[in-house]
C-alpha positions as a LaTeX table, in Angstrom:
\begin{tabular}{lrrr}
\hline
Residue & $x$ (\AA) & $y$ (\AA) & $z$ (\AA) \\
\hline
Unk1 & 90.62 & 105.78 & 144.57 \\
Unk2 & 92.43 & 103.99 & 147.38 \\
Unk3 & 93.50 & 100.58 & 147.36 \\
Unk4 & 93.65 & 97.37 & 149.45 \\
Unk5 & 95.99 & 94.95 & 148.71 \\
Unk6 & 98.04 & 91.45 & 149.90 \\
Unk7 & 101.22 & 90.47 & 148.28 \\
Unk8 & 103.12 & 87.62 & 149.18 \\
Unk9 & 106.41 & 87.05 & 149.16 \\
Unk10 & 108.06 & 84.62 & 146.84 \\
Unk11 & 111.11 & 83.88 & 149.86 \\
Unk12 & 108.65 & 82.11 & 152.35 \\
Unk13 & 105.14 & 82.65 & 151.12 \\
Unk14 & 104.26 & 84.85 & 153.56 \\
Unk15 & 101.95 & 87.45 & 153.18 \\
Unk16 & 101.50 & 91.08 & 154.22 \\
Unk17 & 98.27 & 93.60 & 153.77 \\
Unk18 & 98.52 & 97.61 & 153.03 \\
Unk19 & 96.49 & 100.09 & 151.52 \\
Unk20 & 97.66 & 102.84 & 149.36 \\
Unk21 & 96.40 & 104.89 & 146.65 \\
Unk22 & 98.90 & 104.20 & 143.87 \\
Unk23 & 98.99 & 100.00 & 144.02 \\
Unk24 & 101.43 & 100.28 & 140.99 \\
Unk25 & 103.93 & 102.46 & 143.01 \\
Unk26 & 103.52 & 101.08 & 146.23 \\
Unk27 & 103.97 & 97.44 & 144.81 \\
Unk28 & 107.22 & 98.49 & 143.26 \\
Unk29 & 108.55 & 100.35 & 146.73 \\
Unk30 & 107.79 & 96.85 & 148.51 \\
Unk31 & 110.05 & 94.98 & 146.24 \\
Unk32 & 112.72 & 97.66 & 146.27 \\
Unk33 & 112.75 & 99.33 & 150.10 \\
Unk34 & 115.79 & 98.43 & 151.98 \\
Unk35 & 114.34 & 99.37 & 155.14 \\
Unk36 & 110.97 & 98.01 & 156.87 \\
Unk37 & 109.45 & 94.98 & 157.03 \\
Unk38 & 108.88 & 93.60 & 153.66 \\
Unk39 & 112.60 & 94.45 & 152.61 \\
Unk40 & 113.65 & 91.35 & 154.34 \\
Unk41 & 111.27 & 89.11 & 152.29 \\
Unk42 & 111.84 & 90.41 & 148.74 \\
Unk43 & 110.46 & 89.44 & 145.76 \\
Unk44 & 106.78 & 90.36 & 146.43 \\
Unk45 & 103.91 & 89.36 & 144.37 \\
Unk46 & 100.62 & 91.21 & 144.22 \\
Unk47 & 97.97 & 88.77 & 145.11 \\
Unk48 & 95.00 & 90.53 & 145.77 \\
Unk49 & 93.22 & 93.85 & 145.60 \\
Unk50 & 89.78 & 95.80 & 146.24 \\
Unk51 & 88.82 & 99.18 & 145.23 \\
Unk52 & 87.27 & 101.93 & 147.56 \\
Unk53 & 86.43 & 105.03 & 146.58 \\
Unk54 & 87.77 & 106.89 & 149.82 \\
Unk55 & 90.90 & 106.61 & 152.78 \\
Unk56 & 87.96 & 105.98 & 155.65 \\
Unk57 & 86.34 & 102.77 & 153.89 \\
Unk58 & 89.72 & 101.30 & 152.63 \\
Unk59 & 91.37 & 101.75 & 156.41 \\
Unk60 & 88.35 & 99.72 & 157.81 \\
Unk61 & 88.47 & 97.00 & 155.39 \\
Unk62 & 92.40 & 96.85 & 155.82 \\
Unk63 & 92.20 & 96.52 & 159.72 \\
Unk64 & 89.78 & 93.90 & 159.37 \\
Unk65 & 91.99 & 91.97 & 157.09 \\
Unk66 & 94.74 & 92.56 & 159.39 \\
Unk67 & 92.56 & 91.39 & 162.35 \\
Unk68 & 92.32 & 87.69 & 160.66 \\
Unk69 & 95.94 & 86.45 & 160.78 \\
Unk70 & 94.87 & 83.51 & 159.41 \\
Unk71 & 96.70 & 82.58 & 156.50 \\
Unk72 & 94.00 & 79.96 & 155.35 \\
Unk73 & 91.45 & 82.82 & 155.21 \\
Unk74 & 93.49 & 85.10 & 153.15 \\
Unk75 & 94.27 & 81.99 & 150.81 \\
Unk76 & 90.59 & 81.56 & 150.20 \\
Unk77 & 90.19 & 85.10 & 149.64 \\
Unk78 & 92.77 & 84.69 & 146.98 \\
Unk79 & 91.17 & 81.31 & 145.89 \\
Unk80 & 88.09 & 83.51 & 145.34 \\
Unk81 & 88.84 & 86.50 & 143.72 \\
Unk82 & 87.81 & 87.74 & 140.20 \\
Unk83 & 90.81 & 90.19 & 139.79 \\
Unk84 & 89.15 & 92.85 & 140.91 \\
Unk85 & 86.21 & 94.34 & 143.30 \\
Unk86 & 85.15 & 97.91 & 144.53 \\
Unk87 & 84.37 & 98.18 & 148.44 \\
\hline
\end{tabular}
Protein backbone atom coordinates (compact mmCIF):
# COMPACT_ATOMS: atom_id res chain seq x y z
CA UNK A 1 0.00 0.00 0.00
CA UNK A 2 1.29 3.51 -0.65
CA UNK A 3 0.08 6.51 0.88
CA UNK A 4 -0.93 10.14 0.19
CA UNK A 5 -0.88 12.45 2.76
CA UNK A 6 -0.98 16.50 3.95
CA UNK A 7 0.21 17.53 7.29
CA UNK A 8 0.26 20.88 8.45
CA UNK A 9 2.34 22.47 10.53
CA UNK A 10 1.33 23.70 13.91
CA UNK A 11 4.20 26.96 13.53
CA UNK A 12 2.24 28.76 10.65
CA UNK A 13 -0.44 26.45 9.42
CA UNK A 14 1.04 25.73 6.46
CA UNK A 15 0.72 22.71 4.73
CA UNK A 16 2.87 20.30 2.71
CA UNK A 17 1.80 16.97 0.53
CA UNK A 18 4.05 13.58 0.19
CA UNK A 19 3.47 10.15 -0.47
CA UNK A 20 5.15 7.30 1.16
CA UNK A 21 4.46 3.84 1.97
CA UNK A 22 4.91 3.79 5.75
CA UNK A 23 2.59 7.14 6.79
CA UNK A 24 3.48 6.19 10.47
CA UNK A 25 7.29 6.46 9.79
CA UNK A 26 7.33 9.08 7.43
CA UNK A 27 5.04 11.30 9.74
CA UNK A 28 7.49 10.82 12.54
CA UNK A 29 10.76 11.69 10.15
CA UNK A 30 8.81 15.06 9.26
CA UNK A 31 8.58 16.10 12.80
CA UNK A 32 12.11 15.00 13.63
CA UNK A 33 14.45 15.75 10.25
CA UNK A 34 16.83 18.52 10.80
CA UNK A 35 17.43 18.95 7.28
CA UNK A 36 14.77 19.72 4.34
CA UNK A 37 11.96 21.60 4.13
CA UNK A 38 9.55 20.68 6.76
CA UNK A 39 12.39 20.79 9.51
CA UNK A 40 11.98 24.46 9.59
CA UNK A 41 8.21 24.26 10.38
CA UNK A 42 8.13 21.59 13.12
CA UNK A 43 5.50 20.27 14.86
CA UNK A 44 3.57 18.62 11.98
CA UNK A 45 0.15 17.28 12.16
CA UNK A 46 -1.24 14.60 9.88
CA UNK A 47 -4.29 16.01 8.31
CA UNK A 48 -5.21 13.95 5.61
CA UNK A 49 -4.65 10.67 3.85
CA UNK A 50 -5.81 8.28 0.84
CA UNK A 51 -4.92 4.80 0.18
CA UNK A 52 -3.63 3.36 -3.24
CA UNK A 53 -2.80 0.15 -3.78
CA UNK A 54 0.41 0.90 -5.99
CA UNK A 55 3.60 3.80 -6.39
CA UNK A 56 2.08 4.76 -10.15
CA UNK A 57 -1.59 5.73 -8.88
CA UNK A 58 -0.40 7.40 -5.56
CA UNK A 59 2.41 9.63 -7.65
CA UNK A 60 -0.49 10.87 -9.94
CA UNK A 61 -2.84 11.72 -7.30
CA UNK A 62 0.11 13.46 -5.31
CA UNK A 63 1.15 15.72 -8.35
CA UNK A 64 -2.27 16.68 -8.79
CA UNK A 65 -2.57 17.75 -5.25
CA UNK A 66 0.59 19.49 -5.58
CA UNK A 67 -0.63 21.18 -8.82
CA UNK A 68 -3.55 23.06 -6.68
CA UNK A 69 -1.58 25.36 -4.36
CA UNK A 70 -4.55 26.53 -3.14
CA UNK A 71 -4.78 26.35 0.40
CA UNK A 72 -8.69 26.81 0.41
CA UNK A 73 -8.95 23.62 -1.71
CA UNK A 74 -6.86 21.50 0.47
CA UNK A 75 -8.92 22.94 3.54
CA UNK A 76 -12.08 21.64 1.99
CA UNK A 77 -10.51 18.47 1.26
CA UNK A 78 -9.81 18.30 4.91
CA UNK A 79 -13.32 19.76 5.72
CA UNK A 80 -14.51 16.68 3.78
CA UNK A 81 -12.79 13.79 4.68
CA UNK A 82 -14.07 10.60 6.47
CA UNK A 83 -10.60 9.56 7.89
CA UNK A 84 -9.88 7.51 5.36
CA UNK A 85 -10.32 6.59 1.43
CA UNK A 86 -8.59 4.11 -1.07
CA UNK A 87 -7.62 5.69 -4.62
Amino acid sequence: MYFVYIIESKVDSSFYIGYTADLESRLQKHNTSNTGYTSRKQPWILRYFEEFENKTDALKREKHLKRQKNKEFYQKLINNWSGSSVG
